[in-house]
MARMARZA-436613 format. One record per residue (C-alpha): x, y, z; residue number from 0; residue in three letters. Coordinates in nm, 4 decimals, decimal comma. Layout:
x:y:z:nr:rest
X:Y:Z:NUM:Ala;
...
This chain:
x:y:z:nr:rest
-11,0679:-28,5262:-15,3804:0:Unk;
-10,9251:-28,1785:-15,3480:1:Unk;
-11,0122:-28,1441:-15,0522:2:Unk;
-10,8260:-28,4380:-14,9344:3:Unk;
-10,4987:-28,3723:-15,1247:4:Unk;
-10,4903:-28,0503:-14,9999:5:Unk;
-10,5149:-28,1948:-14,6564:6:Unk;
-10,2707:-28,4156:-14,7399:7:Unk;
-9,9847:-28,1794:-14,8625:8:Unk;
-10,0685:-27,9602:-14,5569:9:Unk;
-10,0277:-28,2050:-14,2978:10:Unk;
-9,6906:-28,3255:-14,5127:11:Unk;
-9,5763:-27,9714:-14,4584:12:Unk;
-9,7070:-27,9146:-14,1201:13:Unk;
-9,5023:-28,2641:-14,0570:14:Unk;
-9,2091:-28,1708:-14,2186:15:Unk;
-9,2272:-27,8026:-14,0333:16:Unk;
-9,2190:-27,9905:-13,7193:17:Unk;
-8,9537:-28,2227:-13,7624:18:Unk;
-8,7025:-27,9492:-13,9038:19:Unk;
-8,8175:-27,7974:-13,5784:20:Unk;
-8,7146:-28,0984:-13,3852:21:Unk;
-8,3938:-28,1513:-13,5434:22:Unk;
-8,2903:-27,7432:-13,4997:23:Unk;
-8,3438:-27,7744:-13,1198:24:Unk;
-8,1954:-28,1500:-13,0990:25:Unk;
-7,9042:-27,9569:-13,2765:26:Unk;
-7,8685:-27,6620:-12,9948:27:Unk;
-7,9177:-27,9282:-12,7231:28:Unk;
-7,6395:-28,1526:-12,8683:29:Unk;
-7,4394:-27,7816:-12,9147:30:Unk;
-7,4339:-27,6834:-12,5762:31:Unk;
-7,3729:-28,0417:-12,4090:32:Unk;
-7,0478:-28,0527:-12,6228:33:Unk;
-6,9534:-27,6674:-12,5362:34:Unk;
-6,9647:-27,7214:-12,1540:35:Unk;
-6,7932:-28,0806:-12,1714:36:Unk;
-6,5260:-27,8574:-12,3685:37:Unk;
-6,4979:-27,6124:-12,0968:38:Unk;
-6,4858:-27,8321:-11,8254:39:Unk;
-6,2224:-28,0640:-12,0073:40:Unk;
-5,9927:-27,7922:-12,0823:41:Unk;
-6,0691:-27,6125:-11,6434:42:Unk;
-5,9478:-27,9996:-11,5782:43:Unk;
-5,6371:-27,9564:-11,7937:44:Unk;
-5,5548:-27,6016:-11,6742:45:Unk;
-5,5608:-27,7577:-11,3075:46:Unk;
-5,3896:-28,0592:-11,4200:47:Unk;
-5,0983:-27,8767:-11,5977:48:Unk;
-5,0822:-27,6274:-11,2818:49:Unk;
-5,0489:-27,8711:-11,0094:50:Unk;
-4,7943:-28,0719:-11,2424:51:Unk;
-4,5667:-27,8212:-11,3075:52:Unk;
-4,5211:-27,7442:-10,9144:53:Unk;
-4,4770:-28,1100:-10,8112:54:Unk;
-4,2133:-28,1425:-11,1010:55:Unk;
-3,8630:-28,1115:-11,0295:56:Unk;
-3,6225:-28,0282:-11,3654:57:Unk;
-3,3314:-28,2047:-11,4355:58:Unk;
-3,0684:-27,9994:-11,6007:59:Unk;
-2,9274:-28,1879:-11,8624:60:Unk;
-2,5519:-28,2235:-11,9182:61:Unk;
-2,4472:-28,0116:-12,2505:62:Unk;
-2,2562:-28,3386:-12,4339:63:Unk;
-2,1047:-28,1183:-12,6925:64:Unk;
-1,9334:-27,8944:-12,4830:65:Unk;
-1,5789:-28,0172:-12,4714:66:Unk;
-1,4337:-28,1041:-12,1037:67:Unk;
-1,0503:-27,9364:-12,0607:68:Unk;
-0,8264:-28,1879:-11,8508:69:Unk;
-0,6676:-27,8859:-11,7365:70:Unk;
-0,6812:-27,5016:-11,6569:71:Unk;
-0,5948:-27,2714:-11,9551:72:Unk;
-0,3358:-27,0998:-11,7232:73:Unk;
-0,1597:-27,4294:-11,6097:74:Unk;
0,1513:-27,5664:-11,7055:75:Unk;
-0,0010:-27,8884:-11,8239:76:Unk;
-0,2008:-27,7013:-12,0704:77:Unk;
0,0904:-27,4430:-12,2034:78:Unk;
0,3472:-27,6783:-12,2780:79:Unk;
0,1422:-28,0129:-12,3788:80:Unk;
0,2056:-28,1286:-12,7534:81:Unk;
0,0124:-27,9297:-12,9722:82:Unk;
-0,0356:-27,9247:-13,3853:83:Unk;
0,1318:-27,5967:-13,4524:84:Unk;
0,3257:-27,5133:-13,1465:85:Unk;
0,4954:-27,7288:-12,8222:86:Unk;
0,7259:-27,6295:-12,5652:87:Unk;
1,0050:-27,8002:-12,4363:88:Unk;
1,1673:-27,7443:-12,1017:89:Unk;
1,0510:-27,4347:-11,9523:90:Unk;
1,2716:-27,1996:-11,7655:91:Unk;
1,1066:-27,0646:-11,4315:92:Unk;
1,2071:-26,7666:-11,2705:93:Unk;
1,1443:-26,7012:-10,8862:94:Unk;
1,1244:-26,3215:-10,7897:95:Unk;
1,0113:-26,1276:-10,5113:96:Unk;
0,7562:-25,8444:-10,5280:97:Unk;
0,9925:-25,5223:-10,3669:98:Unk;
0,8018:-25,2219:-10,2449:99:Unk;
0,9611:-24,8701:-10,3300:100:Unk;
0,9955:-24,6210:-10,1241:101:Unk;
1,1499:-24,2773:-10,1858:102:Unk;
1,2978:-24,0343:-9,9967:103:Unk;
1,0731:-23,7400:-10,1705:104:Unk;
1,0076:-23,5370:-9,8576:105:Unk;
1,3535:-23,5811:-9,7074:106:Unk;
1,4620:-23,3992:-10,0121:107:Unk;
1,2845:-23,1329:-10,0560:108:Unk;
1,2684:-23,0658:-9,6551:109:Unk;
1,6599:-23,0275:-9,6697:110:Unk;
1,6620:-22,8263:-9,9770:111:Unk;
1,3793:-22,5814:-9,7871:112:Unk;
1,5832:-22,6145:-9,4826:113:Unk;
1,9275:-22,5121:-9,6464:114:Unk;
1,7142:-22,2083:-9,8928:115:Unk;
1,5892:-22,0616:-9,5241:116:Unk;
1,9498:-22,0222:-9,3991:117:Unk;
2,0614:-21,8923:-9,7235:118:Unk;
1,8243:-21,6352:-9,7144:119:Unk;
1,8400:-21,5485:-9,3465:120:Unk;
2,2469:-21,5461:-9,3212:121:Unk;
2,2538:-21,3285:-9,6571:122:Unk;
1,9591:-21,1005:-9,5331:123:Unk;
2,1535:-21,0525:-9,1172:124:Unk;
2,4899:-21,1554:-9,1875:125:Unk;
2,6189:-20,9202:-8,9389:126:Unk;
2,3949:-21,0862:-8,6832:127:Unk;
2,5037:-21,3917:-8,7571:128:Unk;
2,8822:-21,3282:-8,6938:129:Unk;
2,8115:-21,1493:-8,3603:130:Unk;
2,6190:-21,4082:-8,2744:131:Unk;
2,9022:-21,6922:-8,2723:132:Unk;
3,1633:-21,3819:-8,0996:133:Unk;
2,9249:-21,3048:-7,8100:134:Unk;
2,8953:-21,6839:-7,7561:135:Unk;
3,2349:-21,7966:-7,8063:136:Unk;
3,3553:-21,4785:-7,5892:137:Unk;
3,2999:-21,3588:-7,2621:138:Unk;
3,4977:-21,0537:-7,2377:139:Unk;
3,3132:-20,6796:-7,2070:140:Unk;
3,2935:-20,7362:-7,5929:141:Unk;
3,0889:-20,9591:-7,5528:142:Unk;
2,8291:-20,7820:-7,3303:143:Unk;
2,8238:-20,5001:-7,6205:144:Unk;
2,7389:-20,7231:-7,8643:145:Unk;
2,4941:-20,8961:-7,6667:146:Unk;
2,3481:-20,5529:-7,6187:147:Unk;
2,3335:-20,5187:-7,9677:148:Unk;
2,1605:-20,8700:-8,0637:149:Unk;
1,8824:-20,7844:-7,8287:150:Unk;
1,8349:-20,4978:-8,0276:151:Unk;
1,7638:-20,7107:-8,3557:152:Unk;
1,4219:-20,8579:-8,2823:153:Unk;
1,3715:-20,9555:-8,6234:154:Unk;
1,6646:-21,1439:-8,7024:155:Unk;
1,6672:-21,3403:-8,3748:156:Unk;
1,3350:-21,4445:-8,4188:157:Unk;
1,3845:-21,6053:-8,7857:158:Unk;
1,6820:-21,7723:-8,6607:159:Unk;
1,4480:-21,9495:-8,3675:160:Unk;
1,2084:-22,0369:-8,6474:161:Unk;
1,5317:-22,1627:-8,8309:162:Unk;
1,6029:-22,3901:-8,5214:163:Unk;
1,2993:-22,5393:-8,4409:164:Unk;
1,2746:-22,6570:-8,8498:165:Unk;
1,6885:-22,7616:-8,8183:166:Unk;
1,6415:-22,9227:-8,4614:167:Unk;
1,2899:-23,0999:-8,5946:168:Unk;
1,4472:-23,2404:-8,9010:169:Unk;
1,7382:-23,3661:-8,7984:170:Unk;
1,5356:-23,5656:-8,4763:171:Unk;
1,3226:-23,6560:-8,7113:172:Unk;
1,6513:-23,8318:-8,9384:173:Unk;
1,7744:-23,9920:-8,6097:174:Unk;
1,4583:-24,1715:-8,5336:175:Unk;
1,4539:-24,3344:-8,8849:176:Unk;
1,8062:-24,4012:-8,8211:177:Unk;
1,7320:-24,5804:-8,4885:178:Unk;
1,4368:-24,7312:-8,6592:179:Unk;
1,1629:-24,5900:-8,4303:180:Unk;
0,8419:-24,4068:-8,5304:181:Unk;
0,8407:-24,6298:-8,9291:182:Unk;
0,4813:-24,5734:-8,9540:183:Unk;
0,4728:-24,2318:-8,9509:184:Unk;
0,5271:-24,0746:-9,2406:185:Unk;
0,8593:-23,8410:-9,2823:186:Unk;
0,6609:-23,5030:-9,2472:187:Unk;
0,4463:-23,6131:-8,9689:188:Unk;
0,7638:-23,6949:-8,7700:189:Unk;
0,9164:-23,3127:-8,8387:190:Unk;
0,5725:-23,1864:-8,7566:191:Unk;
0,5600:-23,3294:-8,4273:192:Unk;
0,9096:-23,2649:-8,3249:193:Unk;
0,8550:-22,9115:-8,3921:194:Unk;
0,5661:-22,9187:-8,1833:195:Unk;
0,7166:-23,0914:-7,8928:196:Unk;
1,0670:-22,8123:-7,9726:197:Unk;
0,8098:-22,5218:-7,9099:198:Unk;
0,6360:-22,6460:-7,5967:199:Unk;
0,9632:-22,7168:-7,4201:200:Unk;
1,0964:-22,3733:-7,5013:201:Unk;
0,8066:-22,2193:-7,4395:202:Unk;
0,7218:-22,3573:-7,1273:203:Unk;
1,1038:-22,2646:-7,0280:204:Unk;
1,0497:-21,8822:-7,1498:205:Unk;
0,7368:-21,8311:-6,9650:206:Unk;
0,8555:-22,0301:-6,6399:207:Unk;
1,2022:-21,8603:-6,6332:208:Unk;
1,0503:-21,4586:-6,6888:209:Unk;
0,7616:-21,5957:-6,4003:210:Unk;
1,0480:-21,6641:-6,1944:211:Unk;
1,2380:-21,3743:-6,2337:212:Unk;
0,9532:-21,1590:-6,2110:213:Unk;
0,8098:-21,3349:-5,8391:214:Unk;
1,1928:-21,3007:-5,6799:215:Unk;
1,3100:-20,9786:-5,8450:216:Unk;
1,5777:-21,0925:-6,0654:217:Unk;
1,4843:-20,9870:-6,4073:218:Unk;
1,8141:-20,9343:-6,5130:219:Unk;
1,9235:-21,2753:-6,4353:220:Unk;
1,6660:-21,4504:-6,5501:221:Unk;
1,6775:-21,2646:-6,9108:222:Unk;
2,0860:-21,3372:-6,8788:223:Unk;
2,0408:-21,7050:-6,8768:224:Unk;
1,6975:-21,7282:-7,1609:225:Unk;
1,9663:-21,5353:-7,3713:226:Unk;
2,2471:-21,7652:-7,3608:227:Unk;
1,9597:-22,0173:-7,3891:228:Unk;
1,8581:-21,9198:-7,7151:229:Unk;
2,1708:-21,8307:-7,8378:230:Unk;
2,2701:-22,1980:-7,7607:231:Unk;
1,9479:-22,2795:-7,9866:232:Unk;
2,0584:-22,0830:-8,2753:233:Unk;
2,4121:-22,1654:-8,2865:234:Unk;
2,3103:-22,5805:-8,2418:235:Unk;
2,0400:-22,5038:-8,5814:236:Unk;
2,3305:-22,3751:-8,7764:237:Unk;
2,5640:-22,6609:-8,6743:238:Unk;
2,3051:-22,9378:-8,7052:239:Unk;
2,2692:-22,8764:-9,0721:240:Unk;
2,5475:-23,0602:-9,2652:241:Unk;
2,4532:-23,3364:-9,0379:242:Unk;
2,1356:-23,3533:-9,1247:243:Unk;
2,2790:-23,3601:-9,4974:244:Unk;
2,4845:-23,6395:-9,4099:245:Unk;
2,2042:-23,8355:-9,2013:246:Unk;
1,9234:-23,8018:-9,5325:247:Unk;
2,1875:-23,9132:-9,8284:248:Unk;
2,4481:-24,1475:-9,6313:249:Unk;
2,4447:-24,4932:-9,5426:250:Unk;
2,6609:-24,7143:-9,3958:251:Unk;
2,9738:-24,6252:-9,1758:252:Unk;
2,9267:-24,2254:-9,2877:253:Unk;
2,5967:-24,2608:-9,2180:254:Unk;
2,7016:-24,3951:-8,8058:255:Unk;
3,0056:-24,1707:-8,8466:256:Unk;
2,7582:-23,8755:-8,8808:257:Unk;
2,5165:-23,9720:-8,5857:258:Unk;
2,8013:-24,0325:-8,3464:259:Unk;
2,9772:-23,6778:-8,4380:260:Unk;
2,6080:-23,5074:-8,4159:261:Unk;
2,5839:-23,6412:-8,0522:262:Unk;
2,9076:-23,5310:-7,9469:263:Unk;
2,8692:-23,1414:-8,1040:264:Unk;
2,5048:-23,1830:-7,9255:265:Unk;
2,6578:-23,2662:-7,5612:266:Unk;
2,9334:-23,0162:-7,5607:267:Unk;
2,6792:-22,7225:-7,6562:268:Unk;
2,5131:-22,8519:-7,3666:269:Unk;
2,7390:-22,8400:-7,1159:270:Unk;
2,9455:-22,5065:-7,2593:271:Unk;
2,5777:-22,3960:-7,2326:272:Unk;
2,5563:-22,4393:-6,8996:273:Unk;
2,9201:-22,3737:-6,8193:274:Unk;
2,8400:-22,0173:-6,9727:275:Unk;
2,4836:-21,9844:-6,8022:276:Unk;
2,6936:-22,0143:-6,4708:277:Unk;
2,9268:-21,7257:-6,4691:278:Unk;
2,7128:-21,5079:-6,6688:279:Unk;
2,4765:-21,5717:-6,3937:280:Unk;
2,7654:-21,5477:-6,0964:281:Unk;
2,8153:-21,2386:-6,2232:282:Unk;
2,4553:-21,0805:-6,1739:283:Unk;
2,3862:-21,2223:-5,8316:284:Unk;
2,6216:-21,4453:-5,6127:285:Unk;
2,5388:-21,8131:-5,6746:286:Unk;
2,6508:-22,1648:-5,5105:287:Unk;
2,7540:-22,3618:-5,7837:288:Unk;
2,6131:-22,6543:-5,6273:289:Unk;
2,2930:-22,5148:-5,6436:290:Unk;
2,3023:-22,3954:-5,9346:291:Unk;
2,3641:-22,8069:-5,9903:292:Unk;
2,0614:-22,8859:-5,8391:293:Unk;
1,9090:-22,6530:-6,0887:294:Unk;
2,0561:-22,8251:-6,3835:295:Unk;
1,9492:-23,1643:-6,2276:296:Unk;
1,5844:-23,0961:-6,1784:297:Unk;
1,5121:-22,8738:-6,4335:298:Unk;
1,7098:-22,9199:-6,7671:299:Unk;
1,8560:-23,2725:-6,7587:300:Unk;
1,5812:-23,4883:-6,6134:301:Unk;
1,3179:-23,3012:-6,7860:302:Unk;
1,5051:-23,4115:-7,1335:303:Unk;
1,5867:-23,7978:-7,0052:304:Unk;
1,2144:-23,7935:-6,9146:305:Unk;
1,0775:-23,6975:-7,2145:306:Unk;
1,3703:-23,9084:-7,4333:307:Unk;
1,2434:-24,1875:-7,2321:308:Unk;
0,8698:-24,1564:-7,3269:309:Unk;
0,9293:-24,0523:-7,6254:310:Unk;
1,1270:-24,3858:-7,7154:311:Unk;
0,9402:-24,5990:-7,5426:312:Unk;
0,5998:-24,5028:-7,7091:313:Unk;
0,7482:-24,5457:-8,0583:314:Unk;
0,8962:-24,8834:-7,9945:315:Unk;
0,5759:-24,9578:-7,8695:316:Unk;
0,3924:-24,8785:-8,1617:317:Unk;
0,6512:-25,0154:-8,4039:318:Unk;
């Protein structure tokens, strides 16, 4: 009887063993089934929300609480519509142009360095200065002393060439703004280049003239006429400079007045120039004075109607 209750309770727990058994691996079974079905569920949805989102095209949505203005916050319409605390009537509209200034700077202070350089030189050689206008003016044997004694003032004679290349530049460079010609240039660039152009014609004459004289032997002639040449030069700076006063702060009739009278004192140095190159010259060697005409013709005036007529030309081309 023992025997078989003992048998008994240890097949009941042999049974009972084996069913908890059972149930723990029915359990894992069951676990991993639902795992992977979980994993490959959410590898679907992944996929799913992937290929979604890149066939999807968004919509913006229109903001409904933003308000919508009728009109510009800089127009009319919106300025002088009723409002609660303000409203105008009427508006008064004013119509201007935009004006571009433009001073006169440089002009300025070119005739206030111009006018300080023949203070200072006319102070410093005053003496020079005064034979200068007698030996021109004269042409008695006074006059050949005192030419004598300007060629023996190297200093002074070269200033006052500096002095008319700066007069002669400025004052050229006042008569082309005058005639309107050459606007895009600015004032200094103007003086600049008519000093350069000054200095290569006078140059060019100097070293041509003493070549000349030195091939046919007639030094004396040839230094004769570059004198009165240059004393021409000097005199025309000095007399050039209340018109280029008048040309830089006139306008108007003055301001024609001033050109027309600067022409005139221009033409007769010129041609008491030449009248004065003649019988300085007649006196040295014995000269035709038509072929001294000829001279004048191809070397001094249509070198100068030449160049005037470049000169011109290319500005009112490139105005």
């Amino acid at each position: 009887m023992v025997l078989s209750l003992f048998s008994d309770a240890v097949q009941q727990r042999l049974f009972l063993q084996a069913v908890k058994y059972l149930l723990i691996i029915t359990a894992f079974f069951f676990y991993t089934s639902v795992a992977a079905q979980q994993a490959s569920d959410s590898l679907a949805k992944v996929d799913s929300v992937l290929v979604d989102t890149a066939a999807v095209v968004i919509v913006p949505v229109k903001d409904t609480i933003r308000p919508v203005l009728r009109h510009p916050f800089t127009s009319d319409s919106f300025l002088y519509q009723n409002r609660l605390f303000f409203s105008f009537r009427d508006p008064v509209r004013y119509t201007i142009s935009e004006k571009t200034w433009q001073g006169k700077e440089a002009i300025f202070y070119s005739i206030i360095i111009l006018l300080i350089a023949f203070a200072f030189i006319k102070n410093s050689f005053f003496r020079y200065l005064s034979d200068l206008f007698s030996s021109y003016f004269r042409t008695t044997v006074r006059q050949r002393q005192i030419k004598d004694q300007l060629l023996q003032s190297p200093l002074p004679s070269l200033l006052f060439n500096i002095f008319f290349v700066i007069s002669i530049s400025i004052f050229l460079s006042l008569l082309f703004e005058h005639f309107h010609s050459g606007g895009q240039y600015p004032f200094w660039m103007l003086v600049t280049y008519s000093a350069a152009g000054i200095m290569v014609i006078y140059g060019g004459k100097f070293l041509v003239l003493k070549f000349f004289g030195w091939v046919f032997q007639m030094t004396d002639a040839t230094d004769t006429y570059i004198f009165v040449v240059f004393s021409n030069n000097k005199i025309l700076g000095v007399l050039l400079l209340p018109f280029s006063v008048l040309l830089a702060f006139t306008s108007g009739n003055l301001n024609a007045a001033a050109v027309t009278l600067s022409l005139i004192v221009i033409v007769a140095l010129l041609f008491y120039r030449y009248f004065l190159s003649f019988i300085s010259i007649n006196r040295l060697i014995n000269i035709n004075f038509f072929h001294f005409l000829i001279y004048l013709a191809a070397f001094e005036v249509l070198p100068l109607l030449l160049i005037n007529k470049l000169l011109f030309s290319f500005l009112r081309e490139l105005t």
